[in-house]
SEMAR-363730 format. One line per 5 residues: their letters; for each residue x, y, z of C-alpha. Coordinates in nm, 3 decimals. Layout:
<pts>
A> X:Y:Z  ...
</pts>
This chain:
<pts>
XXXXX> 2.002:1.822:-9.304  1.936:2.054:-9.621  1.968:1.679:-9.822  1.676:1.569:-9.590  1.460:1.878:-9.622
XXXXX> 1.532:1.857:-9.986  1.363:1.487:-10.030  1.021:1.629:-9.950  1.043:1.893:-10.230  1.146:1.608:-10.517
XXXXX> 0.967:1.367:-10.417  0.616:1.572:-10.334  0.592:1.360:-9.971  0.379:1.579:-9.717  0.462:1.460:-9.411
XXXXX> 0.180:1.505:-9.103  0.265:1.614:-8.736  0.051:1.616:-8.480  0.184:1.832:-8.154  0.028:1.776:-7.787
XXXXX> 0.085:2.111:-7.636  -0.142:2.308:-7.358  -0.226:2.420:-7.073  0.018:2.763:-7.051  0.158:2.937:-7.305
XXXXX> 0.519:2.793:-7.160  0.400:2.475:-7.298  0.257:2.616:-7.593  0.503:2.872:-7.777  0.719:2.585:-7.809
XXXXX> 0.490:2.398:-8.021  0.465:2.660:-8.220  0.799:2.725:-8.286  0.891:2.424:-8.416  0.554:2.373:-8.607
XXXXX> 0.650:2.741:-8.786  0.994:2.630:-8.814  0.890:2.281:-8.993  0.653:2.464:-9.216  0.971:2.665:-9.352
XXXXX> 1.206:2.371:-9.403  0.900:2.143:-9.586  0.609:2.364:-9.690  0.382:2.091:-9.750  0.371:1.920:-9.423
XXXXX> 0.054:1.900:-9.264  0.068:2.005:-8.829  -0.242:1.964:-8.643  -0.191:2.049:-8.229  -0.424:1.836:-7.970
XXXXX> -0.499:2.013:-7.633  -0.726:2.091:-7.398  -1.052:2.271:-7.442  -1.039:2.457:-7.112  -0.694:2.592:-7.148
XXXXX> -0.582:2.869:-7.383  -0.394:2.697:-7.670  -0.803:2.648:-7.767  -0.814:2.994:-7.855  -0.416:3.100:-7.928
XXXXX> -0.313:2.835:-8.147  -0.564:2.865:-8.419  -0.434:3.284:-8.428  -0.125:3.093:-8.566  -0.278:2.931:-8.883
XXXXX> -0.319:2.585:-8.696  -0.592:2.335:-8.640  -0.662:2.224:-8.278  -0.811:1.946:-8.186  -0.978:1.999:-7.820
XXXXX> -1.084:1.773:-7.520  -1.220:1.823:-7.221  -0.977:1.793:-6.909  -0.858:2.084:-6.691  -0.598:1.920:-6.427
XXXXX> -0.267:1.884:-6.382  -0.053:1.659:-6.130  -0.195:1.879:-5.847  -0.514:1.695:-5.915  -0.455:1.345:-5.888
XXXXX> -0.399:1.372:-5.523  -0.654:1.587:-5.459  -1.076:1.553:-5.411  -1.114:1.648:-5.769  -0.861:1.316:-5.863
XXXXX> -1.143:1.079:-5.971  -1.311:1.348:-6.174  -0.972:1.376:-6.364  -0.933:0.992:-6.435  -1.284:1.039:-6.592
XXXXX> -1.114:1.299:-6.801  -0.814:1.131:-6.908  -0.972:0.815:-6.942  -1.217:1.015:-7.160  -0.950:1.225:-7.383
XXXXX> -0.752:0.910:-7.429  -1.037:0.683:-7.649  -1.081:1.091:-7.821  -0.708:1.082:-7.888  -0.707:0.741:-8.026
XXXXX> -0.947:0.832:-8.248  -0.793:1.179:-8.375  -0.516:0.979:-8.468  -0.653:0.692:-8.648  -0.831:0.962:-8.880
XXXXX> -0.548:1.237:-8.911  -0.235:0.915:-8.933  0.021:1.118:-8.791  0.453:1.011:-8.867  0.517:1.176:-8.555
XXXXX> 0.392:1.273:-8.243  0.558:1.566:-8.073  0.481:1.620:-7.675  0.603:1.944:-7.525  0.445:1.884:-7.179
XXXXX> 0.155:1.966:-6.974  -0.012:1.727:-6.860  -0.310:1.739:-7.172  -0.002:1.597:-7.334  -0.059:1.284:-7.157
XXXXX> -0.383:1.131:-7.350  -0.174:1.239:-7.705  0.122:1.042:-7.632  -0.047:0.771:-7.486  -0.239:0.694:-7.813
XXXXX> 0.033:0.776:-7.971  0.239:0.489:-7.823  -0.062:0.229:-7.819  -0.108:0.287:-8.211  0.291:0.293:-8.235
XXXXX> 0.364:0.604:-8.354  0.669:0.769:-8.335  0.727:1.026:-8.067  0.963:1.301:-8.007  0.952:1.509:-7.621
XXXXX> 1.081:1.867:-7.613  1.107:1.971:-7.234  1.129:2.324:-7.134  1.239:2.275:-6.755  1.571:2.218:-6.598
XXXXX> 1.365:1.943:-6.388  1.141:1.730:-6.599  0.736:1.744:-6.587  0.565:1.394:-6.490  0.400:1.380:-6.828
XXXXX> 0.747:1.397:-7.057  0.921:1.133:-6.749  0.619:0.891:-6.805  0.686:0.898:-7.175  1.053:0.944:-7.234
XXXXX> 1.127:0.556:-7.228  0.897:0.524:-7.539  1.062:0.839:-7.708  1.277:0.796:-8.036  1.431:1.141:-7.923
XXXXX> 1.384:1.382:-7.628  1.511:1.731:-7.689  1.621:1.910:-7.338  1.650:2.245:-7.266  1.880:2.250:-6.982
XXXXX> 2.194:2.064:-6.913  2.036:1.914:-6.589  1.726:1.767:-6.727  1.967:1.498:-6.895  2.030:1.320:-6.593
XXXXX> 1.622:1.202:-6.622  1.581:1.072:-6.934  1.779:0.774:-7.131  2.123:0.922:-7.204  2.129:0.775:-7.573
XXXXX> 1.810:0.987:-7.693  1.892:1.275:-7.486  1.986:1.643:-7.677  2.063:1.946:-7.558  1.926:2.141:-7.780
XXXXX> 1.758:2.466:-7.590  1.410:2.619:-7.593  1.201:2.657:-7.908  1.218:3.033:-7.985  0.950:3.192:-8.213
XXXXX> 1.153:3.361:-8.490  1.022:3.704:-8.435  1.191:3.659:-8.068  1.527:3.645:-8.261  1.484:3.982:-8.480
XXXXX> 1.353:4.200:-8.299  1.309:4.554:-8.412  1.494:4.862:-8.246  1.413:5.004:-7.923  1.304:5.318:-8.101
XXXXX> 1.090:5.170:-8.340  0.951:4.979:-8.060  0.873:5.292:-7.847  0.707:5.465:-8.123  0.492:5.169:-8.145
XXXXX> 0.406:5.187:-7.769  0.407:5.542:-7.685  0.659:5.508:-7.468  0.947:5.763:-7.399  1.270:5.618:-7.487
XXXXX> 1.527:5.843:-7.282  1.316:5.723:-6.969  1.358:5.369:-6.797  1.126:5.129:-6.931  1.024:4.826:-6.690
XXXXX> 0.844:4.508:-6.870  0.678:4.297:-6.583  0.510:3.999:-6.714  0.356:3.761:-6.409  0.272:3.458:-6.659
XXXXX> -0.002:3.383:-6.897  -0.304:3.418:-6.642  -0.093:3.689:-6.422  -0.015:3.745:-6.092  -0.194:3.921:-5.799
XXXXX> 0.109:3.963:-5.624  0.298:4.074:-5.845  0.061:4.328:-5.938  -0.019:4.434:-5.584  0.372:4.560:-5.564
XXXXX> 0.367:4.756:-5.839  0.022:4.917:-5.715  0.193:5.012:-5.423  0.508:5.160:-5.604  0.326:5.373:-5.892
XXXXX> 0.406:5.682:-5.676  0.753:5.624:-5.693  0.811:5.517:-6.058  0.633:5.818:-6.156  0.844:6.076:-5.932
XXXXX> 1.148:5.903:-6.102  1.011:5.902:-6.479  1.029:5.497:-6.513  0.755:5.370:-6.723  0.600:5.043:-6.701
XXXXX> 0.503:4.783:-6.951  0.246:4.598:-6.725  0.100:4.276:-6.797  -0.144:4.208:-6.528  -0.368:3.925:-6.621
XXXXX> -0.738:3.853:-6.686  -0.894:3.825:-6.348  -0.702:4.139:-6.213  -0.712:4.404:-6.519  -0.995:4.531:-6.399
XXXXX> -0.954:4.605:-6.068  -0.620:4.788:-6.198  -0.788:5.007:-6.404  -1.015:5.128:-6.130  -0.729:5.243:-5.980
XXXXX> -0.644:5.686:-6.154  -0.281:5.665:-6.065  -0.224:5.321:-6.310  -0.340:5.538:-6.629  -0.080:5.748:-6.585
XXXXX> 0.093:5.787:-6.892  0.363:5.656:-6.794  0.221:5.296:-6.773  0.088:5.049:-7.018  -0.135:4.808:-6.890
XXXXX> -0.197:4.474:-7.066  -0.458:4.170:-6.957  -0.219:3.982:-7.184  0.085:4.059:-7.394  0.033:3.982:-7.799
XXXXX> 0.317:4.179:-7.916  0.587:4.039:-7.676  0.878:4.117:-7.964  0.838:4.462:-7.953  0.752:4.505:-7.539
XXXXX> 1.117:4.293:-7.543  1.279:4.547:-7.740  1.172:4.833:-7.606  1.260:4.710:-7.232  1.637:4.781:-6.993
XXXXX> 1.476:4.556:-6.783  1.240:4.224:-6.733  1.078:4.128:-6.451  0.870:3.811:-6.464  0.802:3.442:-6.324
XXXXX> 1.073:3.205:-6.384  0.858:2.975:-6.663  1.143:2.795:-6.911  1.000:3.018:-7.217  1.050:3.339:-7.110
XXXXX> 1.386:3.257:-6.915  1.470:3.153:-7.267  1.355:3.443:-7.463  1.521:3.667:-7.261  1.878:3.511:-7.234
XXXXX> 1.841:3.536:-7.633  1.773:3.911:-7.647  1.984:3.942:-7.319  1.799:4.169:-7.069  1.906:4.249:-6.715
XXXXX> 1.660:4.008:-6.543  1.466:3.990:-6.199  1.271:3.641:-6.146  1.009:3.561:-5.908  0.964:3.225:-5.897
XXXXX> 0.619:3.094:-5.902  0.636:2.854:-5.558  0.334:2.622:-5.646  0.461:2.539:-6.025  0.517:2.161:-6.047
XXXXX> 0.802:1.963:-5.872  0.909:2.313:-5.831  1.034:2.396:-6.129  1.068:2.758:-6.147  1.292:2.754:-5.847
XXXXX> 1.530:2.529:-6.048  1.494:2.720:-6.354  1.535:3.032:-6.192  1.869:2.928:-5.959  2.039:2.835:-6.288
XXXXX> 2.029:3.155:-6.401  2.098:3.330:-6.067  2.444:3.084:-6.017  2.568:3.218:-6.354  2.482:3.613:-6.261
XXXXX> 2.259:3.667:-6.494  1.962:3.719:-6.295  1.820:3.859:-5.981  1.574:3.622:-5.750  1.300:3.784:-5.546
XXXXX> 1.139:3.522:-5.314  0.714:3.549:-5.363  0.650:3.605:-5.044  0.878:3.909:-5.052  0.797:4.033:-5.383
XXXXX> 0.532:4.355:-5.210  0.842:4.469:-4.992  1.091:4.449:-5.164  1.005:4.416:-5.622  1.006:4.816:-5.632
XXXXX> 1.309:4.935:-5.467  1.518:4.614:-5.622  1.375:4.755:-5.994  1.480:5.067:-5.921  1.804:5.021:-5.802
XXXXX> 1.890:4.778:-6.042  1.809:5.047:-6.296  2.066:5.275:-6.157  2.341:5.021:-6.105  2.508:5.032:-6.504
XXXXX> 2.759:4.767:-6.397  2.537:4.507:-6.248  2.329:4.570:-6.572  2.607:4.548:-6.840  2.727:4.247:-6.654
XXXXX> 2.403:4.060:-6.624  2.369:4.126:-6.986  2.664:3.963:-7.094  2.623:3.665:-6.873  2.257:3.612:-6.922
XXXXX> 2.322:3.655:-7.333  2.623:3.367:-7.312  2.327:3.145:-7.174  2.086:3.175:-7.514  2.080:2.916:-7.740
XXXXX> 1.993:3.086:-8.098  1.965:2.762:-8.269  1.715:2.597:-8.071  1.417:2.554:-8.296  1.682:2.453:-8.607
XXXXX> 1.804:2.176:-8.386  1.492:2.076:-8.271  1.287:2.038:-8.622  1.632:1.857:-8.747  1.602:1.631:-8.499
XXXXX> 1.190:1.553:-8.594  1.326:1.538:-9.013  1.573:1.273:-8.912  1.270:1.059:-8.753  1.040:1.045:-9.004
X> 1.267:1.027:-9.328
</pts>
């Protein structure tokens, strides 16, 4: 692969990538991983990410020294069976002829999806003008938008074992998650508690309920504060935008002891300075963490597509490396299953080691090697 990467450097080729990718930042991060990832390998390639204008990459990519191109559409397979499904078509139909049209002008020699369904109108213009497309899915069970378009796919790049058994087996790689590379050197737990305040010879919880949050998640720490403080655990809290308010109304949650967050920039350092994760079972995150190998709790978000985090999440939990708190249980019982897991060293050491034989370090490498050998 270094003779590949090497042709663009003699021979002055800048290659151009465009990468469909929105909706949450599980969809998201991975797009740009490998667009960081290519940059390194062949500095003059050109990346420019399509997405939605409703959704967050609108804001978030750009923060990463990319161009987005936006539309307008704001559903998801929920949607199509639903009162709002006509309104959607509209939408699609809409972002499709806007699509088209961003990729006559830009003239991509690849078109990366990496799911979400504002991935659809990308890849579909992408395979009318017969461009070149490579899917990376995130999920141990495949999203609708990568299934529709893995039959026109040069390569699909998988991130669990299971999601083989839906695409064609002869363009099929394991290959992992995408993993941003400050994910893979993180900085010590001390420097990272300096950074936050935090006291590093007391417990440190990092609770993350996904990119917009969860209420219920929150809720069950609200009702626990009392006891995390009488046993000196701090709390890295990442509570979302529509409930950081209403948290912060609340004296007990600025106890020192707590950081609240409407959303988590710094997620290397929040890693490092964590014993344990708590968080929704979203591929990304289930994949950051098995690389820095953190005792784990998952609550499974129960309205996520096909039901994906329940898959994701039971993967982990048959290997060990991960505990499962059902949503509808997380106010009862997320406080008392923290803390206890925090006291139990041997069910910590050996979800460590089993969660940390899942990771798959090389991921991004793989991936972007993969993309090099379609376009050369």
């Amino acid at each position: 692969m270094k003779t590949l990467t090497m042709k663009y450097y003699h021979n002055n080729i800048s290659p151009r990538i465009i990468i469909g990718s929105g909706g949450t930042g599980g969809h998201i991060y991975p797009g740009i991983a490998i667009a960081d990832e290519l940059k390194k390998k062949v500095p003059k390639i050109d990346i420019l990410f399509i997405g939605s204008k409703n959704h967050m990459e609108i804001k978030e990519i750009p923060k990463f020294g990319y161009h987005i191109e936006g539309f307008s559409i704001s559903g998801g397979r929920n949607k199509i069976f639903s009162m709002y499904g006509f309104s959607l078509l509209i939408e699609l139909i809409y972002s499709f002829f806007l699509a088209k049209k961003i990729i006559k002008k830009f003239s991509p020699d690849l078109v990366i999806g990496t799911g979400g369904f504002v991935s659809f109108p990308t890849l579909y213009a992408a395979k009318i003008n017969k461009i070149p497309i490579l899917i990376q899915e995130q999920n141990s069970y495949p999203g609708l938008t990568n299934r529709i378009f893995s039959r026109y796919a040069k390569k699909i790049c998988v991130a669990y074992e299971q999601a083989k058994n839906y695409f064609p087996k002869e363009k099929t790689i394991l290959t992992g998650n995408p993993i941003r590379s400050e994910i893979l050197q993180l900085p010590s737990k001390k420097e990272a508690c300096i950074h936050l305040g935090l006291n590093i010879k007391k417990p440190i919880i990092l609770s993350m309920g996904g990119s917009q949050g969860s209420n219920r998640i929150n809720n069950a720490w609200i009702k626990g504060l009392d006891k995390l403080i009488k046993l000196n655990i701090q709390l890295i809290w990442q509570v979302g935008k529509l409930d950081i308010h209403r948290i912060k109304k609340n004296k007990i949650s600025r106890h020192s002891n707590f950081i609240l967050m409407e959303y988590i920039e710094n997620i290397q350092i929040c890693y490092a300075a964590a014993d344990i994760i708590v968080s929704r079972a979203g591929a990304l995150t289930i994949a950051e963490t098995c690389i820095i190998g953190k005792p784990y709790i998952l609550i499974p978000f129960p309205w996520s597509s096909d039901d994906h985090q329940n898959k994701n999440a039971k993967i982990l939990y048959d290997h060990e490396a991960a505990l499962i708190i059902k949503d509808e249980e997380v106010e009862n019982k997320l406080v008392d299953s923290t803390i206890q897991l925090i006291h139990d060293t041997i069910m910590k050491e050996k979800m460590s080691k089993n969660i940390f034989q899942l990771g798959k370090p090389k991921a991004t490498n793989d991936i972007v090697n993969e993309i090099l050998q379609i376009i050369l």
